[in-house]
C-alpha positions in Angstrom: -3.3 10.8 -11.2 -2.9 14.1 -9.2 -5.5 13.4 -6.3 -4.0 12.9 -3.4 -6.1 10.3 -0.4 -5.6 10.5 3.5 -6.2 7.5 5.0 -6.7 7.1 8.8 -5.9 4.4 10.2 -9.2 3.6 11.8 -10.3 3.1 7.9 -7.5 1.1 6.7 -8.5 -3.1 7.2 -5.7 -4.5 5.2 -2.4 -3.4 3.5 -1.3 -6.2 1.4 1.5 -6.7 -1.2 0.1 -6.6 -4.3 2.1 -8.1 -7.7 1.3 -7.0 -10.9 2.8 -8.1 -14.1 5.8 -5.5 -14.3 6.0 -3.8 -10.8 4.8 -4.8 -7.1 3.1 -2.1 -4.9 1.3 -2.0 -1.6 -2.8 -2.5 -1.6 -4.8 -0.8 0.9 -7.6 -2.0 2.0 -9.8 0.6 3.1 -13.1 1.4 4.4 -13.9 5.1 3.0 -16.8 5.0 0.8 -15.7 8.3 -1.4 -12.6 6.6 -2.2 -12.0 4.3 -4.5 -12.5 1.0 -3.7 -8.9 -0.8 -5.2 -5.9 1.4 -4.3 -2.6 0.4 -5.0 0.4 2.4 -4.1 2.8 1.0 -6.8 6.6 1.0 -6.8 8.9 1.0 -9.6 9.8 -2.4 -10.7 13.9 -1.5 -11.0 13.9 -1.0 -7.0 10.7 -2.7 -6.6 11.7 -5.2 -3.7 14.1 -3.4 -1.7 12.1 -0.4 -1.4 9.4 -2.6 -1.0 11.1 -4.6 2.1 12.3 -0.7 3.2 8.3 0.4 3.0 7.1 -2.7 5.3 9.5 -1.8 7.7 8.6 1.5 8.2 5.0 0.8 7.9 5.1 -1.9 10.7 7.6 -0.1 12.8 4.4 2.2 13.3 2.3 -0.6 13.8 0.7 -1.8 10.6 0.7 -5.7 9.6 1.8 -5.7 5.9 -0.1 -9.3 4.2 2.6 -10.9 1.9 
């Protein structure tokens, strides 16, 4: 908690919806080797799918295929 990661987008392979037991978030995929290796940018449970559904738009507005 409390470090913040940049990823570019020439080092992201994946973003991916990612369930776990409580909440859903977005995995990236990524090809830095400082970072580490599972990242999950989680979303709270109460809103989880619509601000899910609202993050996948935005993300593939700019371009980006989210994996369901």
């Amino acid at each position: 908690m409390g470090t913040e990661y940049v990823f570019p987008r020439g080092y992201i392979s994946s973003l991916a919806k990612y369930r776990g037991l409580f909440s859903v978030g977005l995995r990236i995929h990524h090809g830095i080797p400082t970072y580490p290796e599972f990242v999950v940018f989680w979303i709270a449970l109460r809103w989880g799918r619509t601000k899910f559904a609202s993050l996948q738009g935005r993300l593939e507005a700019l371009g980006y295929a989210v994996i369901e």
